[in-house]
N, C-alpha and C positions, 0 to 999 in steps of 0.2 A: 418217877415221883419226886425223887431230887431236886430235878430243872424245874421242874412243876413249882415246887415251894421257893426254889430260888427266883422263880421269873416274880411271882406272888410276892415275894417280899421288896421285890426289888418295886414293883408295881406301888405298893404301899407308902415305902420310902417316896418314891415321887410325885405320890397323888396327889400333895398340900402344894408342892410349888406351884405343882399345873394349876391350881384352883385361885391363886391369886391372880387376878388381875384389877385395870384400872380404867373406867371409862371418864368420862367430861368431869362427875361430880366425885370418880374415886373409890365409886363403892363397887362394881360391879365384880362378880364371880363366874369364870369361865372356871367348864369342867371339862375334862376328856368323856365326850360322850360319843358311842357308838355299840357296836356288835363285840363279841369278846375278841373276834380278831384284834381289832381295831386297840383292844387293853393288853391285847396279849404281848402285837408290835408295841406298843408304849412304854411297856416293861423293858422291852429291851435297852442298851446302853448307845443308841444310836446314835450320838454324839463322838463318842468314841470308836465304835466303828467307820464312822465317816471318815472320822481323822485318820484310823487306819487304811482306811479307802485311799485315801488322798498321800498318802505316804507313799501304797504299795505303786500305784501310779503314778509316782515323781521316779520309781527307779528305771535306770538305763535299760533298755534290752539293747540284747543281741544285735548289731547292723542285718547279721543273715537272718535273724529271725524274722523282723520289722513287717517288709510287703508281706510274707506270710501273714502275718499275725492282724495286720491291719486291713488285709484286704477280707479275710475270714471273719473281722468284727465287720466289715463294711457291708457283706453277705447278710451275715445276722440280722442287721440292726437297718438296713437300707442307705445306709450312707451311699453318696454320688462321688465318687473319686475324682470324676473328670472336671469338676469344682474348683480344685482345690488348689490352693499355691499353700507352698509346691508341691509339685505331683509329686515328687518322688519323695515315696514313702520311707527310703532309708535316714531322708534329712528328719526325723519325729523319733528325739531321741527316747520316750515315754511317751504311753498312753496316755499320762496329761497332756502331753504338748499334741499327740493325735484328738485330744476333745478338744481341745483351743483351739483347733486347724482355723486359718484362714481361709478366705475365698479371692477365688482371681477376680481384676476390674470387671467388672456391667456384669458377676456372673449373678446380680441381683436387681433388675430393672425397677425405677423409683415411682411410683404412682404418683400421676396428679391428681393429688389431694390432698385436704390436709389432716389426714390423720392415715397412718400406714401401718404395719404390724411392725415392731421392735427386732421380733423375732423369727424363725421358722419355726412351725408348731402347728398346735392344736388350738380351736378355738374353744375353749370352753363354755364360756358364759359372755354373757354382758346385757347391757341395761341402763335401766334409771336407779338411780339413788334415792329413796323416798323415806323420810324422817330420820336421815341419818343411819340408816342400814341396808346393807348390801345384800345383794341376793349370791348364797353361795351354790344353792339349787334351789329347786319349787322347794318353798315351803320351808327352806331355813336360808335364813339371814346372817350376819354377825357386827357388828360397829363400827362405822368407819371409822368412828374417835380412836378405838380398839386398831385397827389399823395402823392410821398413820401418826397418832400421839395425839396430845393433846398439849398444850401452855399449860403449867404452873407455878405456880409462886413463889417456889419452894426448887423449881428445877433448878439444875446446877448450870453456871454461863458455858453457853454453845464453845467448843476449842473453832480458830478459826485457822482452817487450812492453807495454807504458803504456796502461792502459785508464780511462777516465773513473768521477771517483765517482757511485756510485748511493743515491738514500732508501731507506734501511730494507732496502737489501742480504743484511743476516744475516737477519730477517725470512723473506723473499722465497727467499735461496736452501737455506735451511732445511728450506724446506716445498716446493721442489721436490726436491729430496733425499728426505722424508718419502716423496710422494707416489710419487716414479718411484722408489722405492727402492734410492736410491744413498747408499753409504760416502759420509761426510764426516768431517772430522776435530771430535772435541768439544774439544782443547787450542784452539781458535783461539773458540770460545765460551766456556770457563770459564777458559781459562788454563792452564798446566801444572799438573798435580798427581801427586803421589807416586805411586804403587802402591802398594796398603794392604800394612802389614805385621802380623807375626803378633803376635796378643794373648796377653794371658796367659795365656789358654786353648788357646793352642796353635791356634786357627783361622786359615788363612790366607783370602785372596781365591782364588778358583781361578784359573786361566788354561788356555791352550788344551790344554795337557798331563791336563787331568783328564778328558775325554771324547774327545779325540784328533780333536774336528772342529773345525774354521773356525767360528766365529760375526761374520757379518757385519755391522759398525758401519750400520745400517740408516735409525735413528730416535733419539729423544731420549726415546721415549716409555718407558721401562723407571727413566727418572728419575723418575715419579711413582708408583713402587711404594711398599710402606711399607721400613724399613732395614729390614728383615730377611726378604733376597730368596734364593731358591733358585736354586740354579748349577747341572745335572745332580743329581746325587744327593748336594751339600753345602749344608747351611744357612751364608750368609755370616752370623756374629753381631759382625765387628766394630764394626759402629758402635751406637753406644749407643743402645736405645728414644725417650732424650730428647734426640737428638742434633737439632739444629737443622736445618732446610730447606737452609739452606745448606750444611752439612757432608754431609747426604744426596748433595744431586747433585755434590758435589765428588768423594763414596765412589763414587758408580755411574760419575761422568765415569772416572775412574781407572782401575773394573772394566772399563767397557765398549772402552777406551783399549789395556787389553790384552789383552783377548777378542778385539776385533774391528781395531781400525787398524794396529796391529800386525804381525802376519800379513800384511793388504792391503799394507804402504807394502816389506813383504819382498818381494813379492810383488812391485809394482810396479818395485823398483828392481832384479831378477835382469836378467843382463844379457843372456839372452833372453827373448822373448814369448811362447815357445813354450809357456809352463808354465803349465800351467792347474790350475781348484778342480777335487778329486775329483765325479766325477760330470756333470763340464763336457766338450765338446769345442770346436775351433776349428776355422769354419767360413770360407767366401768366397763374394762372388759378382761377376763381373762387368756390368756397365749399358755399351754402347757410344752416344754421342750423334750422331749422323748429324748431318751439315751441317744438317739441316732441320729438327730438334728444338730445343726451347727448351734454351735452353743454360747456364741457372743450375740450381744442383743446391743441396739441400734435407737437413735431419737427416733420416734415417731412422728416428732413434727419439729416445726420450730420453737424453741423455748426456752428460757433462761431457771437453772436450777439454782436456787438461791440458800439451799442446806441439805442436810441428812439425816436423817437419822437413823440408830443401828438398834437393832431390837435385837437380845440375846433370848434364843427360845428353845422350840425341839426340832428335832430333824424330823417327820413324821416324812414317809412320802408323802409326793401330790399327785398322784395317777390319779385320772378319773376317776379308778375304782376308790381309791379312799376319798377323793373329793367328796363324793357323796356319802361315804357311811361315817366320816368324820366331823363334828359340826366345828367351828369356828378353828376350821384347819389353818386357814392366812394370817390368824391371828393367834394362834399358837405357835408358830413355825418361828425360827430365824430371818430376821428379813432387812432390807437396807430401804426405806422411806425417802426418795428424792423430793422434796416438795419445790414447788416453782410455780410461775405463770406463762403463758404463751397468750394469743391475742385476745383471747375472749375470755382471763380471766384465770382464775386458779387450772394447775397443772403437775399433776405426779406421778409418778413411776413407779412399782415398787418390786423388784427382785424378790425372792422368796424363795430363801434356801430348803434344802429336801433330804431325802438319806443318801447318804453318799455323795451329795457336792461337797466335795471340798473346801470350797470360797468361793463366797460371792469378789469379783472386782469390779472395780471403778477405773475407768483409766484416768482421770482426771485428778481422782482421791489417792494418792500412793499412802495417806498417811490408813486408810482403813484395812483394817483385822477383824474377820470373822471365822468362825469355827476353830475358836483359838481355845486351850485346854485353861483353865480358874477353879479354883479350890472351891467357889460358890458362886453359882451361875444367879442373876440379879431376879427377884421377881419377876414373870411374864407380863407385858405392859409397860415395863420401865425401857427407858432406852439411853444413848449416850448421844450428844448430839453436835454438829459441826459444822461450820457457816461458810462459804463462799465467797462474799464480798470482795475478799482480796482478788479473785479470777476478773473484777471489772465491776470498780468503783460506782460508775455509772448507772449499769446496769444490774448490781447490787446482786452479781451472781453469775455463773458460766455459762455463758451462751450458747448453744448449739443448735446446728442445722439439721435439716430433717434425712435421718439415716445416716446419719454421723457413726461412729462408733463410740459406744458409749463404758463398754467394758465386757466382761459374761459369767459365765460358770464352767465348774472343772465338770461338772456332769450337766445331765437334763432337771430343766427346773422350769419353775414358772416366772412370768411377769406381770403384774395386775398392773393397769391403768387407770386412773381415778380424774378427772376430768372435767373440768364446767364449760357448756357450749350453751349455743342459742337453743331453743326449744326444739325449733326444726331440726337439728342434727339427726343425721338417719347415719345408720349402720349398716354396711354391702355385706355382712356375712352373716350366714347362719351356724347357730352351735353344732358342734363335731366339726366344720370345715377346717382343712390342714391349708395353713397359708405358709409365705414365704416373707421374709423380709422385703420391705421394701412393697410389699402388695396392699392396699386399699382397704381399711377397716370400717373408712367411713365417710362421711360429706357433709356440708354444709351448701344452700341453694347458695348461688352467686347473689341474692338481693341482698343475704342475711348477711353474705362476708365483707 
């Protein structure tokens, strides 16, 4: 009866924080709602457990004990030893360093496609995104503003992360831009330049107003036209036949500056994500990681992360089983918000800490800390947030390839995918299917790409 009143009080004490949150306009209230189980876990101090968690599995074992102990968890849990570098189980000095295990080259073949699972897992969900709310199962939803944050006017400036200089950087991320067909900004290669203005003949440069579509800052390659290039249905004649090389791609940098980046950085900066290109929708999926899956997760396609954000929350588990009897579990949870673009427009990732991870990592982020212990954890919905830019001016964030290594968790967790594709985009799995890293979540027809 003790534990009883003490779980109760404890339960009490933390009802209010859970109840704060914040969507688009600020007002909303999320509550822990579920079955008593579900309040009963809540009560508990799972924050602190974890950290305990995560302590007990940083200490050394035994060398003799190690393959014992690892091959008996490998039993358990279905882990595949033959995997793994390195095999030998003595070199895994903790059972952390046994859940961060790496894998040997090709032991995870790469789908062509463009969109691939992060992780090895469970699939749980996925879908369309429809009025800005996700489907967490049939019949309950939760916010994606809730999610992945929202702009305010009042938030505190993004800290910006310190990334190492790289050779021939503009080079390099150029032509991955080029290739995977991602907006980059051309002001950060040729410098700012005017917008052309109207000649004596009364010709101007067009902009997005003359055919009323988006033209996506793509490539560099429309700079080796000759000067006098066709815009829809206007001939640009300002620049002069004998106008030098240099003046040419300063005239196209300009056009294309306000064709294309323009629109994108509007785009980027509305202060929901909800707003997609005509002919795009916004899509999700969920991956769960089982205790017994490799536990570092991977790009799923090609795309440039251009910030973070850290949400301080709870550790509830994310098993199926609570997926479902807890509603707006991803958005209660501790979690890390990668936001970015990849070719067809908005792109994010989102980690989602659980009971007993440890920490989430970034390997590209050394500066982030999660599941770190604070005298007062921040209301649910608020977050800390931190920009990229320096990773590649250009590109205005870190580029990565598709199956990159992107960071993982000390245990099993999840990874939400949030996403804007063409209409068409189809999905190759069904829910419950266990995938592997590096295997096909989805397509686009080749006319759409």
């Amino acid at each position: 009866m003790g534990a009883l009143l003490l779980i109760f009080l404890q339960y009490r004490k933390q009802s209010d924080r859970r109840e704060v949150h914040v969507d688009e306009d600020g007002q909303e209230i999320v509550r822990v709602k579920g079955p008593w189980q579900v309040h009963v876990l809540g009560a508990l101090p799972l924050r602190n457990l974890s950290r305990l968690w995560g302590y007990l599995n940083s200490l050394e074992l035994p060398v003799w004990f190690r393959p014992t102990g690892f091959r008996a968890y490998a039993w358990i849990f279905g882990c595949d030893l033959s995997e793994i570098e390195p095999e030998d189980l003595t070199r895994y000095a903790s059972m952390g360093d046994f859940f961060y295990r790496s894998l040997k080259e090709g032991a995870r073949p790469i789908a062509d496609s463009v969109l691939v699972s992060p992780a090895d897992g469970k699939v749980l969900h996925f879908g369309t995104i429809k009025n800005g709310r996700v489907e967490q199962i049939k019949g309950s939803t939760y916010s994606l503003d809730a999610l992945l944050g929202i702009e305010r006017p009042d938030s505190p400036k993004p800290a910006d992360v310190k990334f190492p200089q790289r050779d021939m950087a503009e080079v390099h991320d150029r032509t991955f831009a080029d290739i995977n067909g991602i907006e980059y900004s051309l002001q950060e290669l040729l410098g700012s330049s005017k917008p052309s203005s109207p000649t004596s003949s009364g010709t101007t440069t067009p902009t997005t107003e003359d055919d009323g579509k988006q033209h996506p800052l793509n490539s560099l390659s429309s700079l080796s036209k000759p000067p006098a290039t066709k815009h829809g249905e206007q001939v640009d004649a300002s620049v002069s036949p004998d106008a030098t090389l240099t003046e040419v791609v300063a005239h196209e940098a300009s056009v294309a500056a306000e064709m294309g980046a323009r629109p994108f950085l509007e785009r980027a900066q509305s202060r929901s994500i909800s707003t997609v290109k005509a002919g795009n929708a916004l899509y999700f999926a969920v991956i769960y990681l089982a205790p017994g899956d490799y536990h570092r997760f991977h790009s799923p396609t090609a795309w440039v992360v251009e910030k973070r954000r850290h949400f301080v929350g709870d550790l509830f588990s994310v098993s199926p089983w609570m997926v479902k009897r807890l509603e707006n579990l991803f958005v209660l949870n501790e979690r890390v918000a990668l936001l970015g673009r990849w070719r067809y427009g908005f792109f994010s990732m989102v980690p989602v800490g659980a009971t007993n991870v440890g920490s989430i990592k970034i390997k590209f982020d050394q500066a982030l800390r999660t599941n770190v212990a604070a005298r007062r954890s921040p209301p649910v919905g608020t977050y800390t947030e931190a920009v990229y830019t320096a990773a590649s001016p250009i590109l205005r964030g870190q580029p990565l390839t598709k199956a990159e290594e992107m960071g993982g968790f000390c245990l099993g967790s999840t990874v939400v995918l949030v996403f804007e594709a063409p209409k068409d985009f189809e999905f190759v799995v069904q829910p419950g299917q266990k995938v592997k890293m590096g295997e096909s979540l989805g397509n686009v027809p080749i006319e759409s790409s």
